[in-house]
Gaussian input, Z-matrix of N, CA and C with variables (Angstrom, degrees):
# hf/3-21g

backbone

0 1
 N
 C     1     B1
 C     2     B2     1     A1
 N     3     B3     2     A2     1     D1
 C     4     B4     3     A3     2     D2
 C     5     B5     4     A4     3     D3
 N     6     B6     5     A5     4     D4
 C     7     B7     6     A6     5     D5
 C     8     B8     7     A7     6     D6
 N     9     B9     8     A8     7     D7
 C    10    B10     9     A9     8     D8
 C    11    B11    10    A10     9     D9
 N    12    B12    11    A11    10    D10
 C    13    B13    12    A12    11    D11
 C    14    B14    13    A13    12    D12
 N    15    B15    14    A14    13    D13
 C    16    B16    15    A15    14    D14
 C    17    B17    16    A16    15    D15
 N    18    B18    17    A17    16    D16
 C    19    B19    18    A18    17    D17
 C    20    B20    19    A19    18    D18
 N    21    B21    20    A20    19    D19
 C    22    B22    21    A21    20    D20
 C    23    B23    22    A22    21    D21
 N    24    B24    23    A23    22    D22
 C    25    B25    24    A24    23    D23
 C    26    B26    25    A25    24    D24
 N    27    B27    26    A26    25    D25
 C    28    B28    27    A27    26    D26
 C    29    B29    28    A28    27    D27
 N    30    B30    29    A29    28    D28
 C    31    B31    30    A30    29    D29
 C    32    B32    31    A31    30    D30
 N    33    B33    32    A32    31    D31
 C    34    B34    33    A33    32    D32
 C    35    B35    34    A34    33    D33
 N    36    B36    35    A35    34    D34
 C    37    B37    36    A36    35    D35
 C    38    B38    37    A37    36    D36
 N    39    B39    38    A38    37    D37
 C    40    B40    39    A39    38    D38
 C    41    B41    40    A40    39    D39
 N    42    B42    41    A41    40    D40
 C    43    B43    42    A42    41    D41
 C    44    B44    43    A43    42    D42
 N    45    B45    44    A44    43    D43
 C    46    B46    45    A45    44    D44
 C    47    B47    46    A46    45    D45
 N    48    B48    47    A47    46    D46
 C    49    B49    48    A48    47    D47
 C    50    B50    49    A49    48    D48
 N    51    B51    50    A50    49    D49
 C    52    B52    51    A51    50    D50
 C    53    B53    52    A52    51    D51
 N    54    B54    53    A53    52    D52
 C    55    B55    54    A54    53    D53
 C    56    B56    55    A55    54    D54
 N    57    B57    56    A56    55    D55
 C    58    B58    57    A57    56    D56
 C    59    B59    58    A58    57    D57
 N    60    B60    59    A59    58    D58
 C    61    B61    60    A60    59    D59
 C    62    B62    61    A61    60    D60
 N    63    B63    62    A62    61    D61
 C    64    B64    63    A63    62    D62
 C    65    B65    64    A64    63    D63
 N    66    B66    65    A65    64    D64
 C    67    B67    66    A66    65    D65
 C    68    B68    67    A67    66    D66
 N    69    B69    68    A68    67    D67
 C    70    B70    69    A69    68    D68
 C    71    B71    70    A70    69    D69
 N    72    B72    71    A71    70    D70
 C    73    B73    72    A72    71    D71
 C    74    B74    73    A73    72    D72
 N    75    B75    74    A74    73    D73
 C    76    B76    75    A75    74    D74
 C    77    B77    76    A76    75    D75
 N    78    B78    77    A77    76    D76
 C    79    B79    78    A78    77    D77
 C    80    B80    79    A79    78    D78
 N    81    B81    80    A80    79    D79
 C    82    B82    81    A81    80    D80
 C    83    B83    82    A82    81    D81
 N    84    B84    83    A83    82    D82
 C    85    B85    84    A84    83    D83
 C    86    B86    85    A85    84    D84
 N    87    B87    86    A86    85    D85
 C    88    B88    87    A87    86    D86
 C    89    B89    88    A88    87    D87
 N    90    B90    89    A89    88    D88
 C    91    B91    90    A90    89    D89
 C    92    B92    91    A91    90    D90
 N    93    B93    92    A92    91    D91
 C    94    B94    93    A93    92    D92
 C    95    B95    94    A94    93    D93
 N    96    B96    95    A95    94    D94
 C    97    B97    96    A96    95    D95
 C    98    B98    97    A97    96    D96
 N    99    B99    98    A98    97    D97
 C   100   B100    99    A99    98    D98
 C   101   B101   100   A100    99    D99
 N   102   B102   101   A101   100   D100
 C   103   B103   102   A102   101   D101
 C   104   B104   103   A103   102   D102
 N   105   B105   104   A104   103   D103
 C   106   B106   105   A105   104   D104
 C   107   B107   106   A106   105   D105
 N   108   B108   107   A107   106   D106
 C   109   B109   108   A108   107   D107
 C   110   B110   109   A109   108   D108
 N   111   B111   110   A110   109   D109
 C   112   B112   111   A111   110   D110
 C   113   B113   112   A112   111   D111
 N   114   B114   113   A113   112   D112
 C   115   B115   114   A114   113   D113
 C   116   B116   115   A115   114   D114
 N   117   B117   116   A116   115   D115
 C   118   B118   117   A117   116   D116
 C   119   B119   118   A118   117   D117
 N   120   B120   119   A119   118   D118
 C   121   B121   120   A120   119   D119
 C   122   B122   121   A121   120   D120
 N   123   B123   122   A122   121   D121
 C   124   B124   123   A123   122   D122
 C   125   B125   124   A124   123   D123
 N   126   B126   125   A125   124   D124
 C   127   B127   126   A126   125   D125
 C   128   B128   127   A127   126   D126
 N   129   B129   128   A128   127   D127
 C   130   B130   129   A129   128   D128
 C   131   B131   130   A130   129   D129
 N   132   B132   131   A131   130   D130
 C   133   B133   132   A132   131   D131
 C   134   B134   133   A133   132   D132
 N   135   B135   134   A134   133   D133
 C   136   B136   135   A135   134   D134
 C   137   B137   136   A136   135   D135
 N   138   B138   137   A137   136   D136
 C   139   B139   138   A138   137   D137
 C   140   B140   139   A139   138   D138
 N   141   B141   140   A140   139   D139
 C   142   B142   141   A141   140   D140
 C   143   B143   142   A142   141   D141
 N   144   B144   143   A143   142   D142
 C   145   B145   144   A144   143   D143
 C   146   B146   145   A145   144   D144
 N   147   B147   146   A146   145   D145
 C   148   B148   147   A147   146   D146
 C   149   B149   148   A148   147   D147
 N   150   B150   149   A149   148   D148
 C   151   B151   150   A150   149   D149
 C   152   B152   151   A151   150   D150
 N   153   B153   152   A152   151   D151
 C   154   B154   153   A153   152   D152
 C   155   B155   154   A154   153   D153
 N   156   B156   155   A155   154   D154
 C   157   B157   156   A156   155   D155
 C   158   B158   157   A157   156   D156
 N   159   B159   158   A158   157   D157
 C   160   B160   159   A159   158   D158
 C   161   B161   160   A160   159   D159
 N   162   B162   161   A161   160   D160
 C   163   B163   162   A162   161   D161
 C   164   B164   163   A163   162   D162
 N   165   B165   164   A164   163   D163
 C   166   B166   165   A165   164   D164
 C   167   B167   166   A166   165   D165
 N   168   B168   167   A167   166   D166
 C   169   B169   168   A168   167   D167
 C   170   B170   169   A169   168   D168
 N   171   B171   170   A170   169   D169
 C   172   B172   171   A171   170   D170
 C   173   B173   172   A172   171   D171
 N   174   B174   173   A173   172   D172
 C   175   B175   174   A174   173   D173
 C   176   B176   175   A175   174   D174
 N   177   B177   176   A176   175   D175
 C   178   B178   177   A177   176   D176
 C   179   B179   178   A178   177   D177
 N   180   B180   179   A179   178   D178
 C   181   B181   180   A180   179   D179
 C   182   B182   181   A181   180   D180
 N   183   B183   182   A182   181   D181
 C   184   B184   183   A183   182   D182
 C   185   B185   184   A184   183   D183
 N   186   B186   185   A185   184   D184
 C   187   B187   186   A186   185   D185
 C   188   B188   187   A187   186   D186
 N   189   B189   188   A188   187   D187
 C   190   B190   189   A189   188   D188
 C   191   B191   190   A190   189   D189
 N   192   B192   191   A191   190   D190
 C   193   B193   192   A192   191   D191
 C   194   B194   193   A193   192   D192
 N   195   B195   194   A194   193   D193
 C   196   B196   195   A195   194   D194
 C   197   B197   196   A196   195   D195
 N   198   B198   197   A197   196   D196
 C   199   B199   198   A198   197   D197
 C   200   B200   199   A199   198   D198
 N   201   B201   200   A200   199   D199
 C   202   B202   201   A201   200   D200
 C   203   B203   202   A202   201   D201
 N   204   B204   203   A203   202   D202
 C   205   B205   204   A204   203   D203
 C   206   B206   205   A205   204   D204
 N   207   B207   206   A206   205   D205
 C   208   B208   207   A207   206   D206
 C   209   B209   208   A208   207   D207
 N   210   B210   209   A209   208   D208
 C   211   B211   210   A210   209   D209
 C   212   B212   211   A211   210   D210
 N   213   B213   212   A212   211   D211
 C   214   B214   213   A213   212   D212
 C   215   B215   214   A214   213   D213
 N   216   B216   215   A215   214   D214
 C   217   B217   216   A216   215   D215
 C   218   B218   217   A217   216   D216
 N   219   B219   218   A218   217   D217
 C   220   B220   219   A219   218   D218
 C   221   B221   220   A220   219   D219
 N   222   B222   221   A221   220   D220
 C   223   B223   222   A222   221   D221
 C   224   B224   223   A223   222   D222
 N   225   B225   224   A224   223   D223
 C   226   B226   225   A225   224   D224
 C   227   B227   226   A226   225   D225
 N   228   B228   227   A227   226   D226
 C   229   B229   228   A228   227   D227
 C   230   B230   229   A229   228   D228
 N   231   B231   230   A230   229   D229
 C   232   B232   231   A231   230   D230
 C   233   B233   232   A232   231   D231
 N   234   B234   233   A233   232   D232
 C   235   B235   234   A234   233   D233
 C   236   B236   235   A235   234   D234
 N   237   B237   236   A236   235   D235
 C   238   B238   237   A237   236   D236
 C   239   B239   238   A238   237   D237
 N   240   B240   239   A239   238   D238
 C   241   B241   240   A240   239   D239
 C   242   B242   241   A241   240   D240
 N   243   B243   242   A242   241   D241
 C   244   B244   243   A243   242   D242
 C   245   B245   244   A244   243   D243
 N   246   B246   245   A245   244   D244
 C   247   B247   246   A246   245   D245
 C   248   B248   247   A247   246   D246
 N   249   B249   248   A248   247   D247
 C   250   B250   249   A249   248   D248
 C   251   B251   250   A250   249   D249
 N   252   B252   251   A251   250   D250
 C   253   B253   252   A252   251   D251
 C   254   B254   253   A253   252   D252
 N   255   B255   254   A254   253   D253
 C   256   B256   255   A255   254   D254
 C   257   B257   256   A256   255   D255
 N   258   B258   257   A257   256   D256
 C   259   B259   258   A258   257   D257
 C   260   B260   259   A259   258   D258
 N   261   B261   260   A260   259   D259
 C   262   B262   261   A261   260   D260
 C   263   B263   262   A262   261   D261
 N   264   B264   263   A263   262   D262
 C   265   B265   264   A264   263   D263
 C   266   B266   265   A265   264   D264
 N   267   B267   266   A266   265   D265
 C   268   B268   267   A267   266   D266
 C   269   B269   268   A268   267   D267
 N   270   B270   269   A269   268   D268
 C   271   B271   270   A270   269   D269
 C   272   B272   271   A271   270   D270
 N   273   B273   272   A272   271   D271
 C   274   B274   273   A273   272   D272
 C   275   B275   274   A274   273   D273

   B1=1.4511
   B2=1.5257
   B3=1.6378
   B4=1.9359
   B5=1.2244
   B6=1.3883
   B7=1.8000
   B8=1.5069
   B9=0.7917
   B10=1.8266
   B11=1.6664
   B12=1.5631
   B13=1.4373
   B14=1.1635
   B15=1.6452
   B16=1.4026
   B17=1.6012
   B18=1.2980
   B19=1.7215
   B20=1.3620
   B21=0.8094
   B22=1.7290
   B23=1.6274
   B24=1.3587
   B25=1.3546
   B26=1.7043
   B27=1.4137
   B28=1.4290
   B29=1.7211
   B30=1.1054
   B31=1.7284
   B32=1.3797
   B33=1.3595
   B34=2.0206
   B35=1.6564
   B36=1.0268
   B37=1.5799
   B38=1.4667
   B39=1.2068
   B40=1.4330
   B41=1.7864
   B42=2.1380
   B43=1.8085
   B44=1.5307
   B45=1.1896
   B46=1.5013
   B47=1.9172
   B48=1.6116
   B49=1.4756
   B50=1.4589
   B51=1.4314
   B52=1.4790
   B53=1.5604
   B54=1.7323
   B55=1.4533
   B56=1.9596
   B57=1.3872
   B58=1.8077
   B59=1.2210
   B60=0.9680
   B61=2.0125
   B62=1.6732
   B63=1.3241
   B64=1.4185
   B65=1.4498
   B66=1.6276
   B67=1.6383
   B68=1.4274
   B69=1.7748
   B70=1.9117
   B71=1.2704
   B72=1.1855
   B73=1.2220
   B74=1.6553
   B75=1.6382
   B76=1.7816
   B77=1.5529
   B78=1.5120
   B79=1.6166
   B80=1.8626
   B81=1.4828
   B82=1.1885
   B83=1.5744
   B84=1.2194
   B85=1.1423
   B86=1.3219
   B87=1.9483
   B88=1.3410
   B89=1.9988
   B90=1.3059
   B91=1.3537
   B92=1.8680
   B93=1.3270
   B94=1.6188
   B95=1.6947
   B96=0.9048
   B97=1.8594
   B98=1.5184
   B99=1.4979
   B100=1.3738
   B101=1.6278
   B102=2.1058
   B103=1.7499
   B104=1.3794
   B105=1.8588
   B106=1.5806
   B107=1.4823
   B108=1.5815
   B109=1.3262
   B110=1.8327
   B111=1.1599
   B112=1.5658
   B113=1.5722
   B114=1.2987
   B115=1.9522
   B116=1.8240
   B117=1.9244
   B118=1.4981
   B119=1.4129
   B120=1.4101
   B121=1.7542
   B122=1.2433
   B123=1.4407
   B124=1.8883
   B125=1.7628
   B126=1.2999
   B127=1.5023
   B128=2.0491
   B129=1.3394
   B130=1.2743
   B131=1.6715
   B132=1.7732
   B133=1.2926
   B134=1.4894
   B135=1.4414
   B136=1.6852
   B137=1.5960
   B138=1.5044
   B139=2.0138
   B140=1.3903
   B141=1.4210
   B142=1.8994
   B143=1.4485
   B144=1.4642
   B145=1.2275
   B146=1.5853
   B147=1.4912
   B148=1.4284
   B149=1.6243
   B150=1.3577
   B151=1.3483
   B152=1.2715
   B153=1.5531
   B154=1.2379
   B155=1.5610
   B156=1.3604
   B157=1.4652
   B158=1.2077
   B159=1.7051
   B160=1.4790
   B161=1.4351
   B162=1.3063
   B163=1.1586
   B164=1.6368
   B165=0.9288
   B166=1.7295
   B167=1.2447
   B168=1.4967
   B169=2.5955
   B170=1.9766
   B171=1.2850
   B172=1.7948
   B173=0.9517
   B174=1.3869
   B175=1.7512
   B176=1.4904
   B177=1.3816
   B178=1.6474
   B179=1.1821
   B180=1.1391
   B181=1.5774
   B182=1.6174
   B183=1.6660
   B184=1.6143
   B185=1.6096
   B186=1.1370
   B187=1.8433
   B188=2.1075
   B189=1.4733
   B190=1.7181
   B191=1.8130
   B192=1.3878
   B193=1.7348
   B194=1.3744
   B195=1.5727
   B196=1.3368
   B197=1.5008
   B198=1.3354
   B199=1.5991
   B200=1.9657
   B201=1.0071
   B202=1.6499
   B203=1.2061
   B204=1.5344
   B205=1.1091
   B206=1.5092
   B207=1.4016
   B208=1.0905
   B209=2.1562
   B210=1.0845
   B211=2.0916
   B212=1.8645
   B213=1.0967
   B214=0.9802
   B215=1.8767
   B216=1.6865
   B217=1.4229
   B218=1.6382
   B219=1.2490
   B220=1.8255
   B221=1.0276
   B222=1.4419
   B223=1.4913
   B224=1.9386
   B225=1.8379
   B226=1.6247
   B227=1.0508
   B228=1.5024
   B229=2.0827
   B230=1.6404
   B231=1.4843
   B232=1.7951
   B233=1.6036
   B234=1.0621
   B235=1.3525
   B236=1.6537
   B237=1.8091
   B238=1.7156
   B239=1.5530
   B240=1.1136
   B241=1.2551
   B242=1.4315
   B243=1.1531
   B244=1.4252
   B245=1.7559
   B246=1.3847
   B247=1.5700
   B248=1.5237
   B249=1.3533
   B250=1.4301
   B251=1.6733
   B252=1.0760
   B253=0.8344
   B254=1.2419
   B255=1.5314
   B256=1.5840
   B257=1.5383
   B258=1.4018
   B259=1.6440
   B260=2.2591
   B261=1.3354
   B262=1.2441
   B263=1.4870
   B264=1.4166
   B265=1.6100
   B266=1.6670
   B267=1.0764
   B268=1.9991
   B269=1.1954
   B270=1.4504
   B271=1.7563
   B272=1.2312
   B273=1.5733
   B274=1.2416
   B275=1.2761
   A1=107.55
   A2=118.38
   A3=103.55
   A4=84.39
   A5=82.31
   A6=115.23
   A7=124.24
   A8=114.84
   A9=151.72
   A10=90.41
   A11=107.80
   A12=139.39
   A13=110.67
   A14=112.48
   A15=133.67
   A16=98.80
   A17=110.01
   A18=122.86
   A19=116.01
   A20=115.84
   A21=124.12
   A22=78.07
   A23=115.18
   A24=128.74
   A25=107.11
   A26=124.89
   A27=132.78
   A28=92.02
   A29=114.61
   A30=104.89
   A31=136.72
   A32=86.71
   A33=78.25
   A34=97.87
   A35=144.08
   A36=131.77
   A37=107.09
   A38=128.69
   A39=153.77
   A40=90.96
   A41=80.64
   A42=94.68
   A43=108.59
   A44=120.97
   A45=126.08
   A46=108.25
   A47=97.66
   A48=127.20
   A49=106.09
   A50=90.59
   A51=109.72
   A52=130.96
   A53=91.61
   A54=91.41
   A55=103.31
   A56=115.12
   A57=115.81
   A58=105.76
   A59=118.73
   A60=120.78
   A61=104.35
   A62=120.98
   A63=112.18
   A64=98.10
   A65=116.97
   A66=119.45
   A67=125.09
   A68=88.84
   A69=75.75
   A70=113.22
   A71=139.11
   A72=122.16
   A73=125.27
   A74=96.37
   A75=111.08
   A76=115.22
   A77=104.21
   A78=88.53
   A79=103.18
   A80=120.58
   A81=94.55
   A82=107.43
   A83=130.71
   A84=135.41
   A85=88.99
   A86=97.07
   A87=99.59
   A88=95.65
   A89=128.57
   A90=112.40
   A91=97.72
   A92=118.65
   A93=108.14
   A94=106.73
   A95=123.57
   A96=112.43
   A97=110.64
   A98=105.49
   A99=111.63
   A100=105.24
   A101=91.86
   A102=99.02
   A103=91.42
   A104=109.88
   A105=86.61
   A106=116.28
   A107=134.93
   A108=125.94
   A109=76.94
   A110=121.06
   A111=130.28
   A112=97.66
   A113=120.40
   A114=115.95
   A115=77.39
   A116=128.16
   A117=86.57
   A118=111.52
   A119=134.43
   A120=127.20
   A121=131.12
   A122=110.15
   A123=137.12
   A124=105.35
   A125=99.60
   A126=105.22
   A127=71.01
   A128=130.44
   A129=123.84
   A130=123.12
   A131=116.92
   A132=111.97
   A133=142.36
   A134=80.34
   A135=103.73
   A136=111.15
   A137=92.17
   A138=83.41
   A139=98.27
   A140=118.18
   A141=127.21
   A142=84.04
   A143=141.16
   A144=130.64
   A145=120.45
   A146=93.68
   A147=123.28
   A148=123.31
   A149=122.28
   A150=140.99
   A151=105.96
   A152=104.82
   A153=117.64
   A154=119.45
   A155=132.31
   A156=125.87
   A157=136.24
   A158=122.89
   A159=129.33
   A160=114.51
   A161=116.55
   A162=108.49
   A163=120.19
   A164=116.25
   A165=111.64
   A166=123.65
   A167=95.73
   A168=110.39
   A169=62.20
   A170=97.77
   A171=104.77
   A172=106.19
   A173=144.25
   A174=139.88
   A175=89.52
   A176=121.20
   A177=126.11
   A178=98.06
   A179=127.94
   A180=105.01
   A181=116.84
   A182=97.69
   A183=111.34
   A184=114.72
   A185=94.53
   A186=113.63
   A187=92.46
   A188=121.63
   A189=105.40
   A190=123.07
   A191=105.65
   A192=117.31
   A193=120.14
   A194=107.93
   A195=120.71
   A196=90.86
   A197=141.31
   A198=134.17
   A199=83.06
   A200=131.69
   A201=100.71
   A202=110.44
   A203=126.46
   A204=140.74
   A205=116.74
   A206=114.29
   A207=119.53
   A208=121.63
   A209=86.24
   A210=93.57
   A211=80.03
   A212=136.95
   A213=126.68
   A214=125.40
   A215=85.47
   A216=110.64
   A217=105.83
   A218=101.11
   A219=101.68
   A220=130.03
   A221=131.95
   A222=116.89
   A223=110.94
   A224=107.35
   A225=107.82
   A226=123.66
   A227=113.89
   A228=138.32
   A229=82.87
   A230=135.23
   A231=125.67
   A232=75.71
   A233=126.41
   A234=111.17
   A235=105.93
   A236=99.17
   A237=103.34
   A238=105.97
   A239=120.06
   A240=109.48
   A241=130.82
   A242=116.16
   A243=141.10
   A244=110.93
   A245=100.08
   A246=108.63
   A247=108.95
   A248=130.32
   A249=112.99
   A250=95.35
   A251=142.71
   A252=122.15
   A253=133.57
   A254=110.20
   A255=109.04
   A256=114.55
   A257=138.38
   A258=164.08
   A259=62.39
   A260=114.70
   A261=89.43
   A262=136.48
   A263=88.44
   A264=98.16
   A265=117.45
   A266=104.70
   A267=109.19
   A268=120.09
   A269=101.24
   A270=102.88
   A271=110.73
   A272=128.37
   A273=124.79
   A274=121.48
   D1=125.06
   D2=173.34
   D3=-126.56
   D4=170.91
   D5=-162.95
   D6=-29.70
   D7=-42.56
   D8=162.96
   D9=-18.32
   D10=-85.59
   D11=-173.69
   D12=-34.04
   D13=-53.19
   D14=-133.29
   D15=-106.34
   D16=-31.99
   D17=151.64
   D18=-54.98
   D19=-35.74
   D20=-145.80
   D21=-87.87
   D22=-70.16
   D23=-155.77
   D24=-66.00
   D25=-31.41
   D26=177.18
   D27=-72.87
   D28=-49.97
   D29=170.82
   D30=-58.92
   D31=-32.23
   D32=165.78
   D33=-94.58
   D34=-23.99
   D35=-174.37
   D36=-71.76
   D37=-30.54
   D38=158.40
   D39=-21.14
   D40=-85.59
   D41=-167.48
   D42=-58.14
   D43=-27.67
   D44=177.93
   D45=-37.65
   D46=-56.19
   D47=-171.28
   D48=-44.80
   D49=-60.64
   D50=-173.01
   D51=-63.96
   D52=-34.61
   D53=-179.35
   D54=-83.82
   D55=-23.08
   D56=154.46
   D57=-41.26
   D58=-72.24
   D59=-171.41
   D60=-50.74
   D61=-42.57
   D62=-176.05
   D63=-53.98
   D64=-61.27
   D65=-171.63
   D66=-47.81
   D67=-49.52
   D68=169.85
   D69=-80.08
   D70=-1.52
   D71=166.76
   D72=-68.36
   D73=-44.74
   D74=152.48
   D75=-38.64
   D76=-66.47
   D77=-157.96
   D78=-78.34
   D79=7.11
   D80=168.04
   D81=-81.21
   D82=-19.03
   D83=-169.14
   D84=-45.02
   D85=-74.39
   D86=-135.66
   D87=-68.25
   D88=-8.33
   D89=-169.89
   D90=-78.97
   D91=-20.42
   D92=170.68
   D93=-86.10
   D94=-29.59
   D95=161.10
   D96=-46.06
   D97=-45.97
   D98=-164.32
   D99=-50.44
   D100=-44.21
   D101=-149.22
   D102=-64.36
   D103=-30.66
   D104=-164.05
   D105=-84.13
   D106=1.65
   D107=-152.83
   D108=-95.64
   D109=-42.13
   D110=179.17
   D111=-40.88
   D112=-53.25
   D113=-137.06
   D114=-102.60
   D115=-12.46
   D116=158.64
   D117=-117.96
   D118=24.96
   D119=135.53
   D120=-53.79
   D121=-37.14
   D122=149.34
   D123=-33.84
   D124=-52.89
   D125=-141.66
   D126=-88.37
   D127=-73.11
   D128=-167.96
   D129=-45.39
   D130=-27.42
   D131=138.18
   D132=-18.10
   D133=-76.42
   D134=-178.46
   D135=-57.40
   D136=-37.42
   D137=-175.66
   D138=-70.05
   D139=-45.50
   D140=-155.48
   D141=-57.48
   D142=-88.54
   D143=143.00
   D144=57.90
   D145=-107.02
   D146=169.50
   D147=-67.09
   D148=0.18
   D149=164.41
   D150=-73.71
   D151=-67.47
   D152=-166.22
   D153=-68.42
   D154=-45.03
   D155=129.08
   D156=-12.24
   D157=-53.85
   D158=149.96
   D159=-39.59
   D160=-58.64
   D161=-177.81
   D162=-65.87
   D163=-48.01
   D164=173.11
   D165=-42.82
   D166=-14.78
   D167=-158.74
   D168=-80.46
   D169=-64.33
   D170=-153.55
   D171=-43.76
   D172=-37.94
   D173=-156.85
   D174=-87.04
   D175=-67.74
   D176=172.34
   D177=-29.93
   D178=-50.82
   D179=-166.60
   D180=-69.08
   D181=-45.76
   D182=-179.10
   D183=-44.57
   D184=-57.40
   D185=-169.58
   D186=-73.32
   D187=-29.60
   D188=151.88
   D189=-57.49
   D190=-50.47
   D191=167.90
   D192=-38.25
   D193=-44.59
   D194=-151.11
   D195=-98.89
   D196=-19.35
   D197=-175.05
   D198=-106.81
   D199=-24.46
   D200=176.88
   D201=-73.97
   D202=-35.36
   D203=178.69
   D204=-54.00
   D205=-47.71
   D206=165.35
   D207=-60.13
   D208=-40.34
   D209=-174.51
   D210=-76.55
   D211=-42.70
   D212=-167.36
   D213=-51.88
   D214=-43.47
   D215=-171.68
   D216=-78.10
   D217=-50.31
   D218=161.28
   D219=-58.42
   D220=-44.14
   D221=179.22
   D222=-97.43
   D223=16.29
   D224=135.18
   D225=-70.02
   D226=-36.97
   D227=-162.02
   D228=-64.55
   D229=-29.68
   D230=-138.39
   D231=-113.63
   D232=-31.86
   D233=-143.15
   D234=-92.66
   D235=-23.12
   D236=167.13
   D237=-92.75
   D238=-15.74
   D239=164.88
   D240=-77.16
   D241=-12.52
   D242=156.47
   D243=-64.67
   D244=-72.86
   D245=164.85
   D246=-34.95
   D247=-50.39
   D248=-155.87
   D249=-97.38
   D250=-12.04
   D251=165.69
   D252=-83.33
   D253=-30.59
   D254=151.28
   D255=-41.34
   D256=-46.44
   D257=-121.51
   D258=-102.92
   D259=-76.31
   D260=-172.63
   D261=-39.08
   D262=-75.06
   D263=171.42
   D264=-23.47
   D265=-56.83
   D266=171.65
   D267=-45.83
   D268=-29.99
   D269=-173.43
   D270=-111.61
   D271=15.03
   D272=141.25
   D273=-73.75

């Protein structure tokens, strides 16, 4: 092998080197894009999650509102119906 060769060949192993370092430099990119598109599907879980829990406290609560409301409204319904029938009795 003379010098010629041995140039030639240290020059492309050179660019060989270099264009390796470009790649791993790429795929570390893309493996921290990765970590982060990962750590916020994690994170949009956790909220979707905790939404959806909110919402159940809320319906539990509604459908609690909506049955006091109801015993509420009935034993007003008893309590004028009580009233007016006494209101009779008086006015016999």
């Amino acid at each position: 092998m003379n010098l010629k060769n041995f140039e030639k060949l240290e020059d492309r192993l050179n660019k060989l080197v270099a264009t390796l370092d470009k790649l791993n430099s790429k795929n570390k990119q893309i493996s921290q894009g990765q970590a982060e598109v990962f750590g916020k599907v994690s994170e949009y879980q956790k909220d979707r999650q905790n939404l959806a829990q909110e919402l159940e406290k809320l319906k539990m609560a509604k459908n609690r509102a909506e049955n006091q409301y109801k015993n509420q409204k009935g034993q007003i319904k008893r309590r004028i119906e009580s009233l007016l029938s006494k209101l009779e009795v008086l006015e016999k």
